[in-house]
Each structure stands twice: as C-alpha cells, then as structure tokens.
ROBA-856526 format. One line per field, with one value per residue (C-alpha): x, y, z; residue number from 1. Coordinates in Angstrom, 2 decimals. Layout:
BEGIN
X <- c(X_...)
Y <- c(Y_...)
Z <- c(Z_...)
k <- c(NUM_...)
END
This chain:
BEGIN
X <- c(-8.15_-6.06_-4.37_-0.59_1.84_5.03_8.93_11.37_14.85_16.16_19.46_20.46_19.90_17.43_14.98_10.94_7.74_3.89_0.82_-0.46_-3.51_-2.06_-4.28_-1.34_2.09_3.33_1.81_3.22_6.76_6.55_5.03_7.44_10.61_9.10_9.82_12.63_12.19_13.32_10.65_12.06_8.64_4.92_1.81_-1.75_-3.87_-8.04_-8.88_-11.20_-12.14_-9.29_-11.61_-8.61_-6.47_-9.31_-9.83_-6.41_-6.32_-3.13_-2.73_-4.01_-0.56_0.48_-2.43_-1.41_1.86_1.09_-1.14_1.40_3.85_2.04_0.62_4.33_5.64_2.50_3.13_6.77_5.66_6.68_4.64_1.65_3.15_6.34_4.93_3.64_5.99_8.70_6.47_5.98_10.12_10.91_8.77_9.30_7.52_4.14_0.62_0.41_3.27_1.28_-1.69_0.27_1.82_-1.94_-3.31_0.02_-1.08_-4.72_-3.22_-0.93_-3.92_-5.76_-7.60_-7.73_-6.58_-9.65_-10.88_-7.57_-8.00_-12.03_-10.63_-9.66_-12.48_-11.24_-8.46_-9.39_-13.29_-16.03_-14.85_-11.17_-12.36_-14.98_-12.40_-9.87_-12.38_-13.14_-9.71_-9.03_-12.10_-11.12_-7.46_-6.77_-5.76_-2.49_-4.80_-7.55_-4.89_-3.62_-6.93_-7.37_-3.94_-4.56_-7.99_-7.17_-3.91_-6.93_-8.77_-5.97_-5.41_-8.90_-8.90_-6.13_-8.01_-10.72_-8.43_-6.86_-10.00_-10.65_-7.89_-7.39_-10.38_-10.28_-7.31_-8.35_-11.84_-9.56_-7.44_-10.69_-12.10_-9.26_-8.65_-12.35_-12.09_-9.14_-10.68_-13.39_-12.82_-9.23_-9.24_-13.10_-13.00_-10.43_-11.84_-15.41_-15.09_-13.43_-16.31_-18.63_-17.33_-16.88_-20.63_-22.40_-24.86_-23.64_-24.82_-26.58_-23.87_-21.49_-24.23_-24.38_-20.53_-20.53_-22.93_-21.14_-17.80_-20.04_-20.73_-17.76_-16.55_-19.92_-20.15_-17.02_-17.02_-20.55_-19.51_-16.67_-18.19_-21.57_-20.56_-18.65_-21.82_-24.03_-22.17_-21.68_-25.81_-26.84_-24.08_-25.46_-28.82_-28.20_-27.02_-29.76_-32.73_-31.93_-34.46_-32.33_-29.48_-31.30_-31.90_-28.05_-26.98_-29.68_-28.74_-25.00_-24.97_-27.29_-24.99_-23.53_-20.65_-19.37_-21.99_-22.04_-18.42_-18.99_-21.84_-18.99_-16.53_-19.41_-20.19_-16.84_-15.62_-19.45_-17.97_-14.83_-15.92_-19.08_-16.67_-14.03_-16.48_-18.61_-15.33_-13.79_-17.02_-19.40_-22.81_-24.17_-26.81_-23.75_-21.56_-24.59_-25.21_-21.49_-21.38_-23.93_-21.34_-19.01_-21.35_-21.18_-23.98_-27.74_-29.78_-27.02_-27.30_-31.23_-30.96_-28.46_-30.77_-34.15_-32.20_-31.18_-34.44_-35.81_-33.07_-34.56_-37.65_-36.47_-36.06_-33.14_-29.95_-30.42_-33.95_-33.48_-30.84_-32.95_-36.12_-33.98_-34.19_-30.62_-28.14_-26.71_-27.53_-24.04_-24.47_-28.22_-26.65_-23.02_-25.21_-27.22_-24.07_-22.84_-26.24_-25.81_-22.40_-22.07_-19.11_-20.86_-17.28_-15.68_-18.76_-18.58_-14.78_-15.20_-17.74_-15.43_-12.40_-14.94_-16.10_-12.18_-11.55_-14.27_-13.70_-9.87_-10.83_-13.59_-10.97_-8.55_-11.19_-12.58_-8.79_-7.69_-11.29_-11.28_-8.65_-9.74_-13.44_-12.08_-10.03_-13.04_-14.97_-12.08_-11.82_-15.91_-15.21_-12.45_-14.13_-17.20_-15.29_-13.16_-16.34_-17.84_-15.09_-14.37_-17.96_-18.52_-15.33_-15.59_-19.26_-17.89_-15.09_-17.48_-20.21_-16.82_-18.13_-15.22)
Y <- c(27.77_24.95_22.14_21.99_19.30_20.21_19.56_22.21_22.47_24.40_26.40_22.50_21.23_18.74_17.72_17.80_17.61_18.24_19.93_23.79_25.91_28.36_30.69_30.43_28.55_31.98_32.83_29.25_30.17_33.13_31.87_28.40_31.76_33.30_30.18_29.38_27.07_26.54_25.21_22.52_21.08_21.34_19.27_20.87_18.39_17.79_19.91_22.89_24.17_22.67_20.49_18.58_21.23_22.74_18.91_19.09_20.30_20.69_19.90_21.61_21.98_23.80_26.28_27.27_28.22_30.18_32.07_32.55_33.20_36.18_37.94_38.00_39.15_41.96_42.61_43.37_46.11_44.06_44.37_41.96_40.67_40.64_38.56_36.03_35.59_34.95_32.41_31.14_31.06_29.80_26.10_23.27_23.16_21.78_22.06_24.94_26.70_26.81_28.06_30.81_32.00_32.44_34.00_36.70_36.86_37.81_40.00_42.18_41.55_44.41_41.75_42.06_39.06_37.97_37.87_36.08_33.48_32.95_31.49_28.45_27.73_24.11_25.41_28.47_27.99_30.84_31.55_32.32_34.58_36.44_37.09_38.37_40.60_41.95_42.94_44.17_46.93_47.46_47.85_44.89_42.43_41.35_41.09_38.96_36.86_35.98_34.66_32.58_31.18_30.76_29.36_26.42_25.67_25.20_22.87_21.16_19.96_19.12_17.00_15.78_14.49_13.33_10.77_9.75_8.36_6.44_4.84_2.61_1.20_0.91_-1.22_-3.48_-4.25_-5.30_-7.23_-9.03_-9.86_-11.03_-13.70_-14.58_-15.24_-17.65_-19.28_-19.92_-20.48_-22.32_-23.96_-25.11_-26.82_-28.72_-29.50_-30.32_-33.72_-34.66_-33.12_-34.92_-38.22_-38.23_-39.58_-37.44_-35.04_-31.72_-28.69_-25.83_-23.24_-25.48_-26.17_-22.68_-22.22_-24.66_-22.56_-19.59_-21.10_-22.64_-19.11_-17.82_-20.36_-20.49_-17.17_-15.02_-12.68_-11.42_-11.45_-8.80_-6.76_-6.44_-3.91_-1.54_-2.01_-1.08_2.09_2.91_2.63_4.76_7.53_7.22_7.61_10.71_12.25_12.31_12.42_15.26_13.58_10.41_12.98_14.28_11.69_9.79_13.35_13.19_9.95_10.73_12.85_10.36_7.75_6.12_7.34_8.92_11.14_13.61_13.89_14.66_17.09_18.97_19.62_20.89_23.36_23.90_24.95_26.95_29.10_29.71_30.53_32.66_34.52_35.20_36.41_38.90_40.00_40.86_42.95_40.31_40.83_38.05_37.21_36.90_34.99_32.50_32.13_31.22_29.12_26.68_25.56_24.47_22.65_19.34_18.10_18.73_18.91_21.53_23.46_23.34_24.41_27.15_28.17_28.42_30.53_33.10_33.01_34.07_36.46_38.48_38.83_40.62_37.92_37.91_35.95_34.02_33.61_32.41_29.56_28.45_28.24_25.02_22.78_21.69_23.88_23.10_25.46_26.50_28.09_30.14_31.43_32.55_33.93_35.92_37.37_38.31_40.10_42.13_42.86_43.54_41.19_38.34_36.74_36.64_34.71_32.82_32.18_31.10_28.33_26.98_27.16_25.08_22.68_22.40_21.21_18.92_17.00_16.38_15.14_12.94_11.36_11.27_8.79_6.71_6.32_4.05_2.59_1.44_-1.12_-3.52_-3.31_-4.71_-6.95_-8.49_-8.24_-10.50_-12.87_-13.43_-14.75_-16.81_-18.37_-19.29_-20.53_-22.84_-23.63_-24.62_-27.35_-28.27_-28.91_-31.84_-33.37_-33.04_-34.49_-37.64_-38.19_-37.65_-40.28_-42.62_-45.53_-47.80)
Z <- c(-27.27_-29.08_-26.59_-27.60_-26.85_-27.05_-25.96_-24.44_-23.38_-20.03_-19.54_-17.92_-21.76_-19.71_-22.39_-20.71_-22.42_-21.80_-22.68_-22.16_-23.68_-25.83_-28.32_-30.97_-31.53_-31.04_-27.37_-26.54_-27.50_-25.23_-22.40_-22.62_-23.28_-20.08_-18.19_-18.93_-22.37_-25.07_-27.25_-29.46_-31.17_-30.66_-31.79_-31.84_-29.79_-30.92_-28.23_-28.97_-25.37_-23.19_-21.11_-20.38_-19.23_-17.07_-15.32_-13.92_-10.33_-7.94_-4.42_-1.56_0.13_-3.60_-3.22_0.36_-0.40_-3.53_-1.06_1.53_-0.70_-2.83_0.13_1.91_-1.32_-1.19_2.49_1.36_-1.17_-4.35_-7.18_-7.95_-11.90_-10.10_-7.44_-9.47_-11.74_-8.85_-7.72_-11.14_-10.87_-8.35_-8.38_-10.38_-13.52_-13.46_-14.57_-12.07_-13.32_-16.53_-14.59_-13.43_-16.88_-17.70_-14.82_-15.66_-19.29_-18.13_-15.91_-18.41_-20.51_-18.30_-16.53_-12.18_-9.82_-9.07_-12.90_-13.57_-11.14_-11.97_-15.05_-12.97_-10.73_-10.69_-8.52_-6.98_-5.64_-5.23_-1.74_-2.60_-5.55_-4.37_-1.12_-3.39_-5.06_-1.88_-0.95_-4.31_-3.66_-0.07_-0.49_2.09_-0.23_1.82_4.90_3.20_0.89_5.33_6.23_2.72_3.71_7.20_6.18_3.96_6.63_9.43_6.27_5.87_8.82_9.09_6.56_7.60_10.95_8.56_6.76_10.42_11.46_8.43_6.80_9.84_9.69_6.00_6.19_9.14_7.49_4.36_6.26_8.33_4.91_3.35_6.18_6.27_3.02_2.79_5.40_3.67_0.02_0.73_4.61_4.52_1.67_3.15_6.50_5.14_4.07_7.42_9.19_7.23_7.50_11.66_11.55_14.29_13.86_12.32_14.45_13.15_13.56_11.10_8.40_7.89_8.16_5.24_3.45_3.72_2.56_-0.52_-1.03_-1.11_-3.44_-5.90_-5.88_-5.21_-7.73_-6.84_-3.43_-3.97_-6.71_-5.00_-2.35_-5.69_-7.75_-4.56_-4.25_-7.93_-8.36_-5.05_-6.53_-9.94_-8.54_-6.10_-8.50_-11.12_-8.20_-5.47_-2.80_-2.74_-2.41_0.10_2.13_1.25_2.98_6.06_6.80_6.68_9.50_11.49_11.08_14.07_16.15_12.40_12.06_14.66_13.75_10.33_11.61_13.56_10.96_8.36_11.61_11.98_7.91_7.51_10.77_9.66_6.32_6.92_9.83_7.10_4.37_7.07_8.46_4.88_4.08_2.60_3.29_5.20_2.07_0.06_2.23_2.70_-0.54_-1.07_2.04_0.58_-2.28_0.40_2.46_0.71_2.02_0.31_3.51_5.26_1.49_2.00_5.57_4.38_2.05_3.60_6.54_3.95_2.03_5.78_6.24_3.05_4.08_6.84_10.21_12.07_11.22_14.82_14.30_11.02_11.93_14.75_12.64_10.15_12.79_11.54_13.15_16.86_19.16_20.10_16.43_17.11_20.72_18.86_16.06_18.33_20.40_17.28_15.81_19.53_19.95_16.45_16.24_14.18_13.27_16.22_17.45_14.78_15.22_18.77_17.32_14.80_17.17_19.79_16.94_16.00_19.11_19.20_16.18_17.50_21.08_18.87_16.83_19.72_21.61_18.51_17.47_20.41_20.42_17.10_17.73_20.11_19.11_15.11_17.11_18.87_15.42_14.25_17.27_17.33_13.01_13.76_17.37_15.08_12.13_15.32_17.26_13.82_12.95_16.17_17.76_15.47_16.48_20.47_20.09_17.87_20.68_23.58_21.72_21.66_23.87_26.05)
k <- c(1_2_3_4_5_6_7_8_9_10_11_12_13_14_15_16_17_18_19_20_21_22_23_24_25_26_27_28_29_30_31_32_33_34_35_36_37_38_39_40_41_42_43_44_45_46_47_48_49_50_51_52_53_54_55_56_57_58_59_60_61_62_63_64_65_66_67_68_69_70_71_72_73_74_75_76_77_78_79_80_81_82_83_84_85_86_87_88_89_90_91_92_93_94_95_96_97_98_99_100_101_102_103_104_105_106_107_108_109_110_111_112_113_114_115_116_117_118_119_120_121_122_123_124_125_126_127_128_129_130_131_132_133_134_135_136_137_138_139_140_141_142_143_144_145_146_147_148_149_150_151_152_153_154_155_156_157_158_159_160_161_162_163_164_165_166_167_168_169_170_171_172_173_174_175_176_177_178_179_180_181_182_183_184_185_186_187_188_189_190_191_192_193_194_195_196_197_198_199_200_201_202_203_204_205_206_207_208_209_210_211_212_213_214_215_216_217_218_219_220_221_222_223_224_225_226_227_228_229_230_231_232_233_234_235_236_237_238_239_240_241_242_243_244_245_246_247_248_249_250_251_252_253_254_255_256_257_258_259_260_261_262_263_264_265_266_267_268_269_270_271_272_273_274_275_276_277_278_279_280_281_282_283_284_285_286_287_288_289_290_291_292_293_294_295_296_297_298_299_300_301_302_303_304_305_306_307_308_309_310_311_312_313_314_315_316_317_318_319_320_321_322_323_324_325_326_327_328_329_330_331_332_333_334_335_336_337_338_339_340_341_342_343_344_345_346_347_348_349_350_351_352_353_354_355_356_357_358_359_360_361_362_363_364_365_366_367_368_369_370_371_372_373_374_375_376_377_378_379_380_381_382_383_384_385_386_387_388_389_390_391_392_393_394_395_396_397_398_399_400_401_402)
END
C-alpha cells in the first residue's frame, strides 16, 4: 500500500502533519475523519510496501497500557471495535494511533484480533499473538490479555534493573577516559620538557608514561574510533557467521561478575514466558518453539532447541532440559515438579519469581560495589601519571649535593 504524507486540522483548528499507509486517498480521508481530522492536503510518498511505516516501533510503556486498557474495557463487557477505538480516542495522536485505525479496519474488515495485530509484528511479537489467538479459541481472552499485561509490567521492570546496572558504569568509564585523556594529550605535553631537562635518569614507569601521552597525541583518532570499529566488525561478523554468534553469545554469559546476571534474567523471562504459554493452553512443543525467539541469545536458542527436538521423540521435558548441559538446575528440579504434579507453570512461576529476586539482590550488591572499585581504577591512573612526573624530580633534588 502507498505511503501518504499528509496535513489535517482538529476541532482545536491546530494544524499537524505526518505520514500513514493508506490503500487509497479515500481510505485516508476516513480513517484521518475517524480520528478526528480534517484532512487538508496529502502527498503520495515513493513507497510501495511501507517499509518505513512497518520500521516504526512504540514504547514499551505504550504497549502495556493498550493492554491494560483493552482487557479492562473487555472485563467490563464493552465491545472489542468499541474498545479499540476508545483507546484509539482517547491518546494523543501518534504513529500508534495510526496502528490502531488499521488494526480496526482489519477488524471490520472480517479479520480476528490476533490476525489484526500479526500485521504488526514489529510491535506486537509472536508471544503476544499467538497468546491472543489462544484466548480468542478458549474464550479467555480478558484473562490472557491480564497475564500479557502483567507480563511485559514484570519485563519492564526488568529491564529496567538491566539499564540500572549499566549506565553508571557507562558514564564513570567516560568520565575516567576523558580525564586520562586531557592528561595526557594537554598536561604531558606540558610537563615533558621540564622532566627532560632536570638531568637525572628518567625511570621506566615515566618513559612509558611519555609514550602513552605521544600516543594519545600521534594517534588520537585511532585511539577513540578503534573500540566503535572493533564492535561494528565483531557485529557485522556474527551476524553473517552463526558460530562466531555462537560463541559472542557463550562467552556472554561467561563473562565476569555480568554474566551470571545476564544468565538469570534469560532464566527468569524463558519461565515466565513458557509458564504463561503452558498455562494459556500452549502445548509445551509450541511454547518452546516460541520461547527460542525471545531468548536473545544463540547458544540458549540452540539449547532450547535440542531440548524440544528431544521432547518429540518422546523424552521427558525434565530429562530433556537436563540433557543441554545449559540450564541451572533449579530449572530441571521445577521442571520435574511440574511434569509430577501436573502444575508445570506454577513450577515454572516459582523459578522466575526466585530468578526475579535474584537478579535484584545481584544488582543491589554490584550497585554500591561499583563505586569505589572505578574510584580506585581512577586513583591507581592518576597515582601513576603523579608518581611518573614526580619521581624524576625527587631523584634530581635528592642527587642535589651541599
């Protein structure tokens, strides 16, 4: 469908322009009249699949309270068009107000929910659609649309943790390199001559100070666009060659002090997930299957996948697990409660809720800890950088002969 760009009016007379997917000037008109709009002038943009309008995504926080909002409108017994267009309503106009007028069309269009919102899979991922299909067979829509919302509330605020933990230091490391390097492309070159003319011998330590502030100042721009180019070539490369994927991802969740965290929230969102999916009605080859897109992380995918592959040929779901290698025990033992008791998501549940807490009391300890171990980082630059100028000059005074 064509790209339009076009300008409106409101009821205010406030003028506003932008861009929606429209299959005629007509359909525009309506959907803009629909809204609210006026439409005052339109331009057909070179755009023959909307690749542009599919790219855009919304926020996280946006997509939680769409899904709180429709399933307390459900809950209430109002309509489902009626629900979404009062949602549609009731926001400010945006890209996913647009996103709505479509999913409505589709919807009057003799389309389901769940059809309607596969149309945006850059918004609404595999999970959230399949789930809704499942409540649209079962007749528990409002009851799965409560664990989506309560779901991606419980990701937020993991995510939330995740950032915590590493903006700070993010902004220290900035901080310790720009001071190292103002020491040493602006104060060395100030103090070098000096040290060079007191006449003693220059010590090691300083020689290579004064090597690594000629560095700096030869070479700066490598210096700072290294690290970028570094990152930009092992991205490039993982993502053309899955074993350097592979082994970017093993190596992830090896990492020091970071990656047994990281290990803990993946554990944590595959629990929650794979306990939402078999409680909805999922079968557990389906919700794996699912559970590998969310995984982020090739070697947890391949882990995922080898268990199900098992699982198929007729082992156990415990058994299965165990036999990766990958997963945490906790997970196997839960796994196995849940394969006797027949209550594989509250298991499941109980491990995410125990992996939840986990990850917070983690980034509750590394938190404080992180400050006064960049601190010493810091102090141990600086008291080589003032041991380096200074050691000439105490050995020049103490050669002084009276």
């Amino acid at each position: 469908m064509p790209d339009y760009k076009f300008r409106t009016i409101d009821e205010a007379g406030k003028i506003r322009g932008d861009s929606m997917i429209a299959s005629n000037p007509m359909e525009l008109e309506k959907r803009l009249n629909s809204m609210g709009f006026d439409l005052l002038s339109y331009d057909e943009k070179v755009s023959a699949s909307g690749a542009l309008f599919r790219r855009k995504t919304i926020a996280r926080r946006e997509l939680i309270n769409f899904t709180f909002h429709i399933e307390q409108l459900l809950k209430a017994g109002v309509p489902l068009l009626d629900c979404l267009r009062d949602i549609r309503d009731s926001m400010d106009y945006s890209h996913f107000t647009d996103v709505l007028q479509t999913i409505i069309d589709d919807i009057e269009g003799g389309k389901t929910l769940s059809l309607a919102l596969a149309e945006h899979k850059h918004i609404f991922d595999d999970v959230y659609i399949t789930l809704v299909r499942v409540g649209e067979e079962t007749g528990l829509l409002t009851k799965v649309l409560r664990e989506i919302a309560e779901t991606l509330r419980w990701q937020d605020e993991l995510a939330a943790h995740s950032r915590k933990i590493m903006i700070y230091p993010m902004i220290v490391s900035a901080v310790v390199l720009g001071v190292v390097s103002f020491l040493m492309m602006y104060l060395m070159p100030q103090l070098l001559p000096f040290i060079k003319n007191i006449g003693s011998e220059i010590p090691t330590h300083t020689k290579v100070l004064m090597s690594v502030s000629q560095a700096f100042i030869d070479y700066w721009y490598i210096i700072f666009v290294t690290p970028f180019a570094l990152y930009g070539s092992i991205k490039f490369l993982a993502m053309n060659n899955p074993r350097i994927q592979l082994f970017i991802d093993r190596m992830k969740l090896k990492l020091w002090l970071f990656g047994p965290l990281m290990l803990k929230i993946k554990m944590a969102r595959f629990a929650n997930y794979f306990a939402m999916m078999y409680g909805s009605g999922i079968t557990v080859l389906n919700a794996l299957e699912i559970s590998e897109g969310i995984m982020n992380n090739l070697m947890l995918e391949e882990s995922i996948k080898g268990a199900r592959n098992r699982i198929s040929e007729g082992m156990q779901i415990s058994e299965s697990f165990e036999a990766t290698g990958v997963f945490p025990s906790m997970i196997v033992r839960m796994i196995r409660i849940g394969e006797d008791t027949g209550a594989m998501d509250d298991a499941l549940l109980n491990v995410s809720y125990f992996y939840n807490r986990e990850v917070r009391e983690s980034i509750d300890k590394i938190e404080p800890a992180m400050m006064p171990a960049l601190t010493i980082i810091l102090g141990l630059i600086m008291g080589w950088i003032m041991l380096s100028v200074l050691g000439p000059v105490y050995d020049a005074v103490a050669n002084i002969k009276i």
